[in-house]
N, C-alpha and C positions, 0 to 999 in steps of 0.2 A: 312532322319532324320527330326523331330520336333522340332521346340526349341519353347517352350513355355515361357514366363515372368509372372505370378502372382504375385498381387500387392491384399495389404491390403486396402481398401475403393476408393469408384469412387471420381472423381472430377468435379467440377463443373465450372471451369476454361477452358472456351472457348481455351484462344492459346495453354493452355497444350493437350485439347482436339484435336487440327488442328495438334500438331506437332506430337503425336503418331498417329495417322491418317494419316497423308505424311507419315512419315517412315514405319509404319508397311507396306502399303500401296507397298512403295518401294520395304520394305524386301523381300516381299511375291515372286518378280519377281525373287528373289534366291534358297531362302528356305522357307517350309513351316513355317509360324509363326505363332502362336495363342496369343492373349490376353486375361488370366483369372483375372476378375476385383473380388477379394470378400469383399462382402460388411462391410460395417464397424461394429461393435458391438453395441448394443444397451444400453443405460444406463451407459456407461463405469463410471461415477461418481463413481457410488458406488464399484467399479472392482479396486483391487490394482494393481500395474506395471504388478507384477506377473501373477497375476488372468489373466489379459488381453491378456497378450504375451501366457499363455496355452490354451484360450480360442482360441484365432488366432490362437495357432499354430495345435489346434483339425482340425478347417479351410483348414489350410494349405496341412495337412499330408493325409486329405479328398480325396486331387486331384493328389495324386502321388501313383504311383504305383511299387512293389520290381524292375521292371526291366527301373526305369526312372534314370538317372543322376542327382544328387539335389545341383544346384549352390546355396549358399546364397550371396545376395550382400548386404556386410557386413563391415564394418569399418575399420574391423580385418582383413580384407580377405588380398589377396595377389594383389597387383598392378601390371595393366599390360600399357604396351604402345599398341597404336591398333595397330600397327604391332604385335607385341607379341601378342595381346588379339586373331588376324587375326588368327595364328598360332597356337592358343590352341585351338582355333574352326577347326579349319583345323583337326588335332590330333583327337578331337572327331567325327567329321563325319565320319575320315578316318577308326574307333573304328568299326563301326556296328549301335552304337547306335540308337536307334530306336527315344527317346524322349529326349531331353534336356531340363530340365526346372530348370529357375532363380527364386528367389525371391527376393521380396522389401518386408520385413517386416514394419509391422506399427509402429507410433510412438517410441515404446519403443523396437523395435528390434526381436528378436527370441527367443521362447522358448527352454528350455535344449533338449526337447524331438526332436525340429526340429534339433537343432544344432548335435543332437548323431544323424539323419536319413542323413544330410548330407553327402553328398560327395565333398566337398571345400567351399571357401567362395573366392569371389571376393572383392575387396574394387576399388570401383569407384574412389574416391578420398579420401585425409585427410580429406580436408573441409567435413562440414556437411552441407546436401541439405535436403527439406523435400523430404516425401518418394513421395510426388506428382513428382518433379520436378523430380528426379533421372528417371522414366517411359521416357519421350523424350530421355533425355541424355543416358541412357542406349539402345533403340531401334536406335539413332540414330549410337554409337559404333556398335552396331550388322549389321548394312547399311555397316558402314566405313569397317568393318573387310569383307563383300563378298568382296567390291568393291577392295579391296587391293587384296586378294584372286584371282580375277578377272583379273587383273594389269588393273583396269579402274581407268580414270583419277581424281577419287572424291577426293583423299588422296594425301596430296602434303608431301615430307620427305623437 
């Protein structure tokens, strides 16, 4: 299996840049892992909430395909502890599936069209992080959940 993360606009921030870097890095020595960066919109000024989230989510629905799994990481989504998170990845590998792929929508979230193409939605946290910061912290949960999977010693209970 693939698990891909997609992510609405690149960053320009050095340590955010080093920490998906170390971890994808790390991931890779478990499962395949891709990073799709897509670029940000242009002009958004004049682009209402709306307008924005369907023009992303045209973006989005670009790189998925009828036989991928489509995690949204989403607000709304459902809270997992990484042991649990561990364990729902476990369930999907154990599935067939060929492709897994998350998204981090941009600022203002996800289009209806993405939200009906959906298959779950994850929520990271209540807190609200931007969608830069959420890239580490979610690659890093994807490390924690092999290494539990693993029974290696990265994850302390």
């Amino acid at each position: 299996m693939t698990i891909k993360l997609i992510a609405i606009g690149k960053t320009d921030h050095k340590a955010i840049i080093a920490l998906v870097d170390e971890y994808s890095k790390r991931l890779n020595f478990y499962i395949r892992f891709e990073l799709e960066i897509i670029p940000d919109l242009k002009h958004t000024k004049s682009l209402s909430e709306v307008l924005q989230k369907e023009k992303e989510g045209e973006l989005i629905l670009k790189n998925i395909i009828p036989s991928d799994d489509l995690i949204l990481l989403d607000e709304r989504g459902k809270s997992y502890s990484s042991v649990d998170f561990s364990e729902y990845l476990q369930k999907k590998m154990n599935s067939g599936l060929k492709q897994l792929i998350f998204v981090i929508g941009g600022p203002y979230g996800f289009s209806d069209e993405v939200y009906s193409r959906a298959n779950g939605k994850i929520s990271i946290s209540k807190m609200t992080f931007s969608h830069q910061m959420i890239r580490p912290f979610f690659i890093e949960q994807l490390y924690r959940a092999m290494t539990i999977l693993r029974n290696e010693p990265y994850h302390h209970q």
